[in-house]
Residue frames as qw, qx, qy, qz and C-alpha x, y, z in Angstrom:
[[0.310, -0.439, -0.652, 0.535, -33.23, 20.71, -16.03],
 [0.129, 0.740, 0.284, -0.596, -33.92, 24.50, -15.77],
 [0.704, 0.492, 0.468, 0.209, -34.74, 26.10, -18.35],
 [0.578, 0.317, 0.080, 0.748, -32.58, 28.60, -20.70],
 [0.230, -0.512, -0.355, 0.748, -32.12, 31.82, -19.06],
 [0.280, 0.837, 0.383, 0.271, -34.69, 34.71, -21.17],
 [0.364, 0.374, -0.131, 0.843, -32.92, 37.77, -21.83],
 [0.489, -0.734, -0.312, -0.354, -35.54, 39.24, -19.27],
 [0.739, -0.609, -0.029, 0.286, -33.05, 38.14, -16.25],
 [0.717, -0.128, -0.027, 0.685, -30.27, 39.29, -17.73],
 [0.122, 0.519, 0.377, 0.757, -32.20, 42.76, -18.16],
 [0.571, -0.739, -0.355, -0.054, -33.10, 42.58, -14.90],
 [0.641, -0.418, -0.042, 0.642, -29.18, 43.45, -13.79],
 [0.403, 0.319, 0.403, 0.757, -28.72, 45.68, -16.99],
 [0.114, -0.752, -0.411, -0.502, -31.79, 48.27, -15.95],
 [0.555, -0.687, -0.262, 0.389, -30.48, 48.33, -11.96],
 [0.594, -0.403, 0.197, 0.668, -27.68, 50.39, -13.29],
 [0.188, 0.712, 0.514, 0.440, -29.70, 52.72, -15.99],
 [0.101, -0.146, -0.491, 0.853, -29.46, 56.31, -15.06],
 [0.212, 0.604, 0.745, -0.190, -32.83, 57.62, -14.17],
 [0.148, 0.244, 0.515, 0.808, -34.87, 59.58, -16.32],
 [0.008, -0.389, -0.681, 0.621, -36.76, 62.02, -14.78],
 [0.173, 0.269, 0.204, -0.925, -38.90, 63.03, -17.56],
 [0.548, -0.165, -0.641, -0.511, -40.94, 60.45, -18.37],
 [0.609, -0.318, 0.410, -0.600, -43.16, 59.56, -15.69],
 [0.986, 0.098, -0.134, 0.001, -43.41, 55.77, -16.77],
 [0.620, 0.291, -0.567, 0.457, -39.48, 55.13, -16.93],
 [0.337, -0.470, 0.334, -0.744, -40.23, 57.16, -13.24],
 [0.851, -0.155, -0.064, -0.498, -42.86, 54.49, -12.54],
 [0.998, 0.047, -0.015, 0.040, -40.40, 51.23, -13.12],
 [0.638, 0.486, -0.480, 0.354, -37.00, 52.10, -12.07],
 [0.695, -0.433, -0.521, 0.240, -35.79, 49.95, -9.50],
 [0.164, -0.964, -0.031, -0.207, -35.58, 51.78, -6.40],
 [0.008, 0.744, -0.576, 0.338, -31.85, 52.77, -4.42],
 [0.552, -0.525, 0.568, -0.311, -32.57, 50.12, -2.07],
 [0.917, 0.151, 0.312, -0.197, -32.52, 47.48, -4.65],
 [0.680, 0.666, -0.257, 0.169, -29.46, 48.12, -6.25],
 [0.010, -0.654, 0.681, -0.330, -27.78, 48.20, -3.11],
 [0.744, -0.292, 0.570, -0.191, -29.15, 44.41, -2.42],
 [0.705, 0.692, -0.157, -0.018, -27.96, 44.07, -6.03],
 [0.348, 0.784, -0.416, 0.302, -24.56, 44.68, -4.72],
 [0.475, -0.430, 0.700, -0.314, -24.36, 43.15, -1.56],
 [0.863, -0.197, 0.445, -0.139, -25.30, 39.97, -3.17],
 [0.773, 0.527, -0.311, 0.168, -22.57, 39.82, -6.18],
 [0.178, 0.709, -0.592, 0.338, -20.36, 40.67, -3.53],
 [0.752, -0.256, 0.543, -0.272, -21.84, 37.57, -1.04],
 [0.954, 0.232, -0.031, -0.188, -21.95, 35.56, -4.22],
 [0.296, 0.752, -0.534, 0.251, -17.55, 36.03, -4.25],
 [0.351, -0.453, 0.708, -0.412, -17.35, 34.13, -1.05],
 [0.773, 0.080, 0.504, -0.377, -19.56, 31.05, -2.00],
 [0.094, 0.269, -0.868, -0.408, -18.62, 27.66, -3.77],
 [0.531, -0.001, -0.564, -0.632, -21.23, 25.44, -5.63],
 [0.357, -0.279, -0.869, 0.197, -22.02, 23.11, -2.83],
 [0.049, -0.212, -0.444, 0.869, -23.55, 25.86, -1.07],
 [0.538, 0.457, 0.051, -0.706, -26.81, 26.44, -3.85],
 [0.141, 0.068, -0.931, -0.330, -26.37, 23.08, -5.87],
 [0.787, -0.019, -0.171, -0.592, -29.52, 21.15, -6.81],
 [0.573, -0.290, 0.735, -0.218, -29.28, 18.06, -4.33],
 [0.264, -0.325, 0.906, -0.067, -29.28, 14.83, -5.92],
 [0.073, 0.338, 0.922, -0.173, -31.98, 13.27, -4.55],
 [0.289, 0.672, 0.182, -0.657, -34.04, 16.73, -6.00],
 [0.108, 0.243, -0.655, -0.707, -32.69, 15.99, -10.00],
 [0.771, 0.403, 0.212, -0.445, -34.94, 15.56, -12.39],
 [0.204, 0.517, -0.665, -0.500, -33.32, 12.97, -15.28],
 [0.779, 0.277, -0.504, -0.250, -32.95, 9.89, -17.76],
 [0.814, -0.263, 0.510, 0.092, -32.06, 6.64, -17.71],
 [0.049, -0.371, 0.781, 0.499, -29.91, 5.33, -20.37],
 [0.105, 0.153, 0.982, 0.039, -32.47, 2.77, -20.78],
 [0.262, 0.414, 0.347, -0.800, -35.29, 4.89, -21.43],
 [0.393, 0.240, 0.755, 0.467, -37.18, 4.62, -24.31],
 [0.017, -0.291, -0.250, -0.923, -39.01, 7.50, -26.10],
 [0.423, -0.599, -0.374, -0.568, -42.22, 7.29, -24.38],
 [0.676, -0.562, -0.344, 0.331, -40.47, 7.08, -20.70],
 [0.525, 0.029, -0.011, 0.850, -38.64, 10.23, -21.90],
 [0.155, -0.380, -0.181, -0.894, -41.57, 12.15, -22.89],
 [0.596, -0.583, -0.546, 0.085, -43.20, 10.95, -19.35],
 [0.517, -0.423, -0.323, 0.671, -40.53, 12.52, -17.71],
 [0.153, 0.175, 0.296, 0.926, -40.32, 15.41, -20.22],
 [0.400, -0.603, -0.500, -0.476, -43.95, 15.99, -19.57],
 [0.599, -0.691, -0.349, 0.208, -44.44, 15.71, -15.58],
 [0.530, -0.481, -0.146, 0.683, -40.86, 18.15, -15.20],
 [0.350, 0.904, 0.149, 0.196, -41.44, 20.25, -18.45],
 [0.510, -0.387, 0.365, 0.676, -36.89, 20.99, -18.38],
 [0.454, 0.803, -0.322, -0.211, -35.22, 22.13, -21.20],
 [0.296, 0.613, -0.723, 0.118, -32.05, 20.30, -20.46],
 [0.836, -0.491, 0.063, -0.237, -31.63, 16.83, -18.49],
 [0.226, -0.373, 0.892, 0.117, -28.27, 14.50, -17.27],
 [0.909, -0.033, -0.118, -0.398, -28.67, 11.08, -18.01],
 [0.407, -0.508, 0.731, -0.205, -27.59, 8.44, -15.87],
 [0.182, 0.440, -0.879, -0.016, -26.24, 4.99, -16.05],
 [0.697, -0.326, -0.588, -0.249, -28.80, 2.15, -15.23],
 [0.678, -0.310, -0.527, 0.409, -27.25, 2.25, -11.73],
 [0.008, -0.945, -0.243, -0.220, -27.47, 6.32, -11.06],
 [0.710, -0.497, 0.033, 0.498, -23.89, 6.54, -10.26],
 [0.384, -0.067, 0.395, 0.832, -22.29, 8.33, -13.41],
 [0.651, 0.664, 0.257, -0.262, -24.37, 10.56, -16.09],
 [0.610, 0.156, 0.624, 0.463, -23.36, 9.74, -19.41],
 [0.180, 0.325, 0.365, 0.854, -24.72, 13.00, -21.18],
 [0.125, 0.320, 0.354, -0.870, -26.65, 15.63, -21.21],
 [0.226, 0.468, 0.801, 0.297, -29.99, 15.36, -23.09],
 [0.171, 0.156, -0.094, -0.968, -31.54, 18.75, -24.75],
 [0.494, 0.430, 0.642, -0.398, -35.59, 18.43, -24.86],
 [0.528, 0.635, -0.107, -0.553, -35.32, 20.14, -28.78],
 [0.010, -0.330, 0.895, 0.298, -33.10, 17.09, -29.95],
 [0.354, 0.144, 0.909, -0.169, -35.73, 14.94, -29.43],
 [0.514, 0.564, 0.218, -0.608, -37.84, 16.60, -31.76],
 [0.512, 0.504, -0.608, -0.339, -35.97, 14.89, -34.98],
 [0.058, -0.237, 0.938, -0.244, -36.32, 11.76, -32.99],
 [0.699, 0.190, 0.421, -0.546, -40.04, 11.46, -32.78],
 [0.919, 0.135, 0.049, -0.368, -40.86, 9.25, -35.58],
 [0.500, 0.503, -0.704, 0.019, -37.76, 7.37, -36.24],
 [0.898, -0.306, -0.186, -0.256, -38.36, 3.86, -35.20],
 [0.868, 0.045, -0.218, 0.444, -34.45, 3.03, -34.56],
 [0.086, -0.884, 0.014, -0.460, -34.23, 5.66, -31.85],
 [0.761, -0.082, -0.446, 0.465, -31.01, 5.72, -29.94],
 [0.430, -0.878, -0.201, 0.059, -31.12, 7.60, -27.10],
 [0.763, -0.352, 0.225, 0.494, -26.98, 7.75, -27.04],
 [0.547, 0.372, 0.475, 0.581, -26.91, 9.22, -30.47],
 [0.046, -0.785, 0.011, -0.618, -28.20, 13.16, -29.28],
 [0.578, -0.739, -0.238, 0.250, -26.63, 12.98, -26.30],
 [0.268, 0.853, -0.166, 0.417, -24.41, 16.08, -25.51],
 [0.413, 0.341, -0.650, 0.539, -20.97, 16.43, -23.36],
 [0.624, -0.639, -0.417, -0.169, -21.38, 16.76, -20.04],
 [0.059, 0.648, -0.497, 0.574, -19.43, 19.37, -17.43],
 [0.705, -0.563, -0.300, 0.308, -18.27, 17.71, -14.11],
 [0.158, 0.652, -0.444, 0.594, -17.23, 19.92, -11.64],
 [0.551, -0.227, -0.749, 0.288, -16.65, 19.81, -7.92],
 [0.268, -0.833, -0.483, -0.041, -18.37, 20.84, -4.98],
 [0.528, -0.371, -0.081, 0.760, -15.41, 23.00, -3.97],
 [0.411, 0.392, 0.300, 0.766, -15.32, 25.21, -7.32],
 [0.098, -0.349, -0.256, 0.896, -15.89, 28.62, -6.49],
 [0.339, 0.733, 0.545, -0.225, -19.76, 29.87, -7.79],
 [0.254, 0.853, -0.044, -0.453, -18.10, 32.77, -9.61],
 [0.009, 0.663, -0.607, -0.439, -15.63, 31.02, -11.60],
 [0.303, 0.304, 0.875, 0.224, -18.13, 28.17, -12.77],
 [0.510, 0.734, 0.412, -0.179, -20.13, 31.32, -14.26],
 [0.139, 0.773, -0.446, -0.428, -17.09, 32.39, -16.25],
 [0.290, -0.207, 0.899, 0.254, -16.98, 28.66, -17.01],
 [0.416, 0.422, 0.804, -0.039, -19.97, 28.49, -17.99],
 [0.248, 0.863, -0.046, -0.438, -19.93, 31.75, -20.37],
 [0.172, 0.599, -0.649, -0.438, -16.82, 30.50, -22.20],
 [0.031, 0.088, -0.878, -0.469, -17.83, 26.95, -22.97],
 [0.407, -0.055, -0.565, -0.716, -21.17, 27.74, -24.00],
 [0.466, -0.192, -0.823, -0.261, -23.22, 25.85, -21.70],
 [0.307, -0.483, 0.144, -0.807, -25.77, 26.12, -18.86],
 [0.859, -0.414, 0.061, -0.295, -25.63, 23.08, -17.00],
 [0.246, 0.451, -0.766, 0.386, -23.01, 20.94, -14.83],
 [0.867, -0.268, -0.396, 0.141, -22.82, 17.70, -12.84],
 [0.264, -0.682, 0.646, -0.221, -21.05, 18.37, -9.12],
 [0.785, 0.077, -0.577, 0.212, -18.81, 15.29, -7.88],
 [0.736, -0.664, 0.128, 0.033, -18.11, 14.95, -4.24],
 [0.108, 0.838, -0.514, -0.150, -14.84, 14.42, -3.24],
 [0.666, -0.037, 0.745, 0.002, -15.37, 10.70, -3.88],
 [0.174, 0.114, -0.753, -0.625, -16.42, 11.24, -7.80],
 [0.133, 0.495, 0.852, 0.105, -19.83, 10.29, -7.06],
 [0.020, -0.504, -0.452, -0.736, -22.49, 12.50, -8.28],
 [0.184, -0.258, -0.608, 0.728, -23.68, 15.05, -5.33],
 [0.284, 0.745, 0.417, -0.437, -26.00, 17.59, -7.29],
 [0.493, 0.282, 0.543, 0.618, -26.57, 19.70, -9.94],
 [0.091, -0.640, -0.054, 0.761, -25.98, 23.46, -11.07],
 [0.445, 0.582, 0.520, 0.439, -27.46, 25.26, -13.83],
 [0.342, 0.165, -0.014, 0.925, -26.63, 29.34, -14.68],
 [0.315, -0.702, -0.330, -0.546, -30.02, 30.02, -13.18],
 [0.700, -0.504, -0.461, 0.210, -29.46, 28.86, -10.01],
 [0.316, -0.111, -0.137, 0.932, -26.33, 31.97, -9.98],
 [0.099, -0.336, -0.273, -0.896, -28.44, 34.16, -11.36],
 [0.551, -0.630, -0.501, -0.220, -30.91, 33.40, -9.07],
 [0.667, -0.350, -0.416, 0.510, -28.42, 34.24, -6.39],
 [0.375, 0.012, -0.036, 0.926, -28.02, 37.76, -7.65],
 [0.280, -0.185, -0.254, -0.907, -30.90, 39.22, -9.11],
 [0.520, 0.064, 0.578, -0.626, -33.43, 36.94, -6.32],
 [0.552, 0.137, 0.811, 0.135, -35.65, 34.07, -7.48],
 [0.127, 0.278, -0.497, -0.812, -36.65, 34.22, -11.27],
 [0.601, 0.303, 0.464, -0.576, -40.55, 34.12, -11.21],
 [0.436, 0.230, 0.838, 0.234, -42.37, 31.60, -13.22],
 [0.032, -0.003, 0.429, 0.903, -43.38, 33.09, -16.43],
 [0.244, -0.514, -0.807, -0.159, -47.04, 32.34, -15.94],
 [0.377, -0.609, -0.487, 0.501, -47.44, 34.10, -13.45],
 [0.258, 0.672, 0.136, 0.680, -47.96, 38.33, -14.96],
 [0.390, -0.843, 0.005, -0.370, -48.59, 39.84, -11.28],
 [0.669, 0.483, -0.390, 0.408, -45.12, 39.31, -10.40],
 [0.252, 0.219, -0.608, 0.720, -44.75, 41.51, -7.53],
 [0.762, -0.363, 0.014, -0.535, -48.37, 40.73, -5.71],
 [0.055, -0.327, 0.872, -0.359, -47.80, 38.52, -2.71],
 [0.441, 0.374, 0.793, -0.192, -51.08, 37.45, -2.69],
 [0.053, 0.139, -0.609, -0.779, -53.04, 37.13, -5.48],
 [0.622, 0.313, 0.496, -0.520, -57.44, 37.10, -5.46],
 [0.238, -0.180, -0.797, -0.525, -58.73, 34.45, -7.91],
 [0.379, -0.596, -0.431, -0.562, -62.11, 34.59, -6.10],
 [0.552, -0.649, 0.250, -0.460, -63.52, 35.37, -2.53],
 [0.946, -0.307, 0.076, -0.071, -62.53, 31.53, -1.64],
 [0.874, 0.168, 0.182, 0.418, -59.14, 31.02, -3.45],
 [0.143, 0.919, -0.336, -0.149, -55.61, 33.00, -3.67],
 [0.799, 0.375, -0.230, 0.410, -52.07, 32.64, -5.21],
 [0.235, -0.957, 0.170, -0.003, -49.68, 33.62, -2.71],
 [0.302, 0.659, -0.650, 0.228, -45.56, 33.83, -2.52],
 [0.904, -0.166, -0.358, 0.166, -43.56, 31.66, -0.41],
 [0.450, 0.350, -0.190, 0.799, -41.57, 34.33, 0.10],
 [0.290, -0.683, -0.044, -0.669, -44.39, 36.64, 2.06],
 [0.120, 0.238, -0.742, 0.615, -43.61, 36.53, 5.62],
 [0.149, -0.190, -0.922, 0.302, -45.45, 34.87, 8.43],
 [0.090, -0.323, -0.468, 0.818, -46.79, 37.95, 10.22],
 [0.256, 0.321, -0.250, -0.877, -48.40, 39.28, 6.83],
 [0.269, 0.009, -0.919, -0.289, -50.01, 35.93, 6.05],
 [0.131, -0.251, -0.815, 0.505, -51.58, 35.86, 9.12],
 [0.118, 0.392, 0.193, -0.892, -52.82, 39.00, 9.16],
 [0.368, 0.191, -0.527, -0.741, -54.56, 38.83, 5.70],
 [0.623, -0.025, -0.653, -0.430, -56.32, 35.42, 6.63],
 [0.711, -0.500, 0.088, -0.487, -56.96, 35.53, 9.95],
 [0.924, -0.009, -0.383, -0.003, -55.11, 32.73, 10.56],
 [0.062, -0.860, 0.492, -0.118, -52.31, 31.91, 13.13],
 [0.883, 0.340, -0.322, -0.029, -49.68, 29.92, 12.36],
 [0.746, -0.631, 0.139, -0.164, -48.51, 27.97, 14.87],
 [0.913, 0.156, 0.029, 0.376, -44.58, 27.67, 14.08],
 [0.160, -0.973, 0.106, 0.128, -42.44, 30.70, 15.74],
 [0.650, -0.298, 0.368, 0.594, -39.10, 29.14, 14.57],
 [0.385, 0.218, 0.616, 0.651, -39.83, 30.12, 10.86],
 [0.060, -0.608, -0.165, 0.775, -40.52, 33.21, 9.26],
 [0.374, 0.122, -0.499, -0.772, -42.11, 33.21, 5.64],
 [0.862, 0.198, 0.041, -0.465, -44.91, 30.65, 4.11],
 [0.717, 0.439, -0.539, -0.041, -42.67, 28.91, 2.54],
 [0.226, 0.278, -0.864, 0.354, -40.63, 27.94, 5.37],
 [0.569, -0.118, 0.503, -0.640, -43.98, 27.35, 7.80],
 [0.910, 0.304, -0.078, -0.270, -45.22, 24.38, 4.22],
 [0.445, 0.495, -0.742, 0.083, -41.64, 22.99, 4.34],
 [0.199, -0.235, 0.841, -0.444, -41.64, 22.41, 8.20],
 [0.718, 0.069, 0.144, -0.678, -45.32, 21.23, 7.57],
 [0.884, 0.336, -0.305, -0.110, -44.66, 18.58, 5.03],
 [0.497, -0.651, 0.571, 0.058, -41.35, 17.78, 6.57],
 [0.728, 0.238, 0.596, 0.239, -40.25, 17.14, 3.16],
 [0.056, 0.294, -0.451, -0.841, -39.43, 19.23, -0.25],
 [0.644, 0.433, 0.538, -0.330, -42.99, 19.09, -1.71],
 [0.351, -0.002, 0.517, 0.781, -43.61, 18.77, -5.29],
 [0.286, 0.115, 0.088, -0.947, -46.37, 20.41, -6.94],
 [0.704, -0.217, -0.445, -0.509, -49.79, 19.84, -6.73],
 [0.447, -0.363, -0.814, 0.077, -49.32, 18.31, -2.93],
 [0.381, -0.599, -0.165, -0.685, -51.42, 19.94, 0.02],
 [0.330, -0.323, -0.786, 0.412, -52.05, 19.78, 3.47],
 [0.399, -0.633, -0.253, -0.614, -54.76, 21.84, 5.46],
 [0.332, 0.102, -0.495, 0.796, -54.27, 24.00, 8.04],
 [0.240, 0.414, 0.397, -0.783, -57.75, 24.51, 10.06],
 [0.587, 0.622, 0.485, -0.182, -59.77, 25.75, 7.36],
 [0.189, 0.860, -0.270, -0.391, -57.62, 26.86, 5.15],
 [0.907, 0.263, 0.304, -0.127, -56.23, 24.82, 2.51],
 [0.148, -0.801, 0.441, 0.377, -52.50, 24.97, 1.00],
 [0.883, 0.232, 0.354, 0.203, -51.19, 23.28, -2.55],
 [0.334, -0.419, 0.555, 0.636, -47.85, 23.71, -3.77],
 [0.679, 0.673, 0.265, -0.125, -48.68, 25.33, -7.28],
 [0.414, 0.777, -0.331, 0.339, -45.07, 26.63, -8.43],
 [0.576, -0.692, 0.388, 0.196, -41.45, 25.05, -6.82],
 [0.691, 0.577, -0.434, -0.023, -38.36, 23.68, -8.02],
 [0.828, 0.104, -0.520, 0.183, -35.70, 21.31, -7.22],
 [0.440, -0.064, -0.557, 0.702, -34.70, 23.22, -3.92],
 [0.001, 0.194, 0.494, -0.848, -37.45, 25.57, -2.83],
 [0.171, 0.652, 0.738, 0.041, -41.15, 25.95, -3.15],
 [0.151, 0.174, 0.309, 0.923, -42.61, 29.34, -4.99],
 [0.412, -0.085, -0.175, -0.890, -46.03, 29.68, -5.24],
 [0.157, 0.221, 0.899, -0.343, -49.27, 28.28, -2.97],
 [0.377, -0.394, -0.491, -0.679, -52.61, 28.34, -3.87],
 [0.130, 0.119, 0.623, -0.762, -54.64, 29.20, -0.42],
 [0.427, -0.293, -0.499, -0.695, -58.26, 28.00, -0.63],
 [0.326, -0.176, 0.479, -0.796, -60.82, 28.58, 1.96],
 [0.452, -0.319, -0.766, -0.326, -63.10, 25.49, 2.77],
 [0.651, -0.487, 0.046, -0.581, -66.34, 25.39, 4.98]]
């Protein structure tokens, strides 16, 4: 599913807590400011209160296998979700049977008597109860970065990976593509931007003329959710007036990045 956390995020917690250095004007330039270490802190200390059902990857959001797959329905899927890591499930999506890694497959490509069963890896069930902090200490000591939830029936409810925490602490962990990180909008030409999902209503507006008829909600993102009335994936759209909107960057539980293009 997601992919392997880059030391980058875990540098991101490591630098909050750097003292400053006040005589280089660069290190000046890029240490985070007072107010960001104290939303640093307020959310390890929200994160204490909160159990995996609360930020799981729904279900009906996983990306995985079938048992029954065959190499070229693997590298379909492997292609369209571009993971690192998937479950795989049971012809009948009730159980997952392992955990496929996307580099296994690479000693698999030409071998005609390819058993899909043969690189599969263990698989962690937990439950939706566990507490968020003590499935990342679980996940630190046995080594792994992904985990089936179970309801309290034993059926399969969602799925957590060590980004998703991390994502809870240190805010969302921007797609590497993307180098202008902290631009909300972004000008690819007079007709066409990249903007957050994150940038708030009022500031959208304002930048593109536009008003956006939906006072319950209070970013982009949440005005394209209510829109679609649906978790898009990328690459759909809908058009608002003149103003075009396509989900260019999301994942399994919240959208990231729009492309905004102006048509006549």
């Amino acid at each position: 599913m997601s992919e392997e956390p880059s030391q980058s995020i875990f540098s991101s917690i490591k630098n909050l807590f750097k003292p400053r250095d006040n005589s280089s004007q660069i290190n000046k330039n890029i240490e985070p400011e007072d107010e960001r270490i104290e939303e640093l802190i307020e959310n390890v200390l929200n994160i204490r209160d909160s159990i995996v059902k609360e930020i799981m990857i729904p279900k009906v959001n996983i990306s995985y296998i079938k048992e029954s797959d065959d190499l070229s329905e693997i590298y379909s899927v492997v292609n369209e979700t571009k993971h690192s890591r998937y479950p795989v499930f049971d012809s009948e999506n009730k159980s997952a049977i392992g955990i496929l890694h996307v580099k296994d497959l690479l000693s698999s490509a030409k071998d005609e008597s390819f058993e899909l069963a043969k690189i599969l890896r263990e698989v962690k069930h937990i439950p939706e109860s566990q507490s968020v902090t003590s499935l990342l200490e679980d996940f630190k000591k046995d080594r792994v970065h992904l985990a089936i939830v179970l309801d309290e029936y034993g059926e399969i409810s969602g799925l957590i990976t060590i980004e998703d925490i991390l994502e809870e602490i240190v805010g969302e962990i921007e797609d590497e593509f993307y180098e202008e990180k902290n631009n909300e909008i972004i000008k690819i030409n007079e007709q066409e931007f990249i903007v957050s999902s994150t940038i708030e209503k009022e500031k959208f507006e304002d930048f593109f003329s536009k008003k956006l008829d939906c006072p319950e909600v209070e970013s982009l993102g949440g005005f394209v959710l209510k829109e679609f009335g649906h978790l898009p994936k990328v690459g759909e759209k809908i058009l608002v007036d003149n103003l075009e909107m396509t989900v260019t960057s999301a994942d399994q539980r919240k959208i990231k990045k729009i492309t905004v293009r102006k048509v006549e």
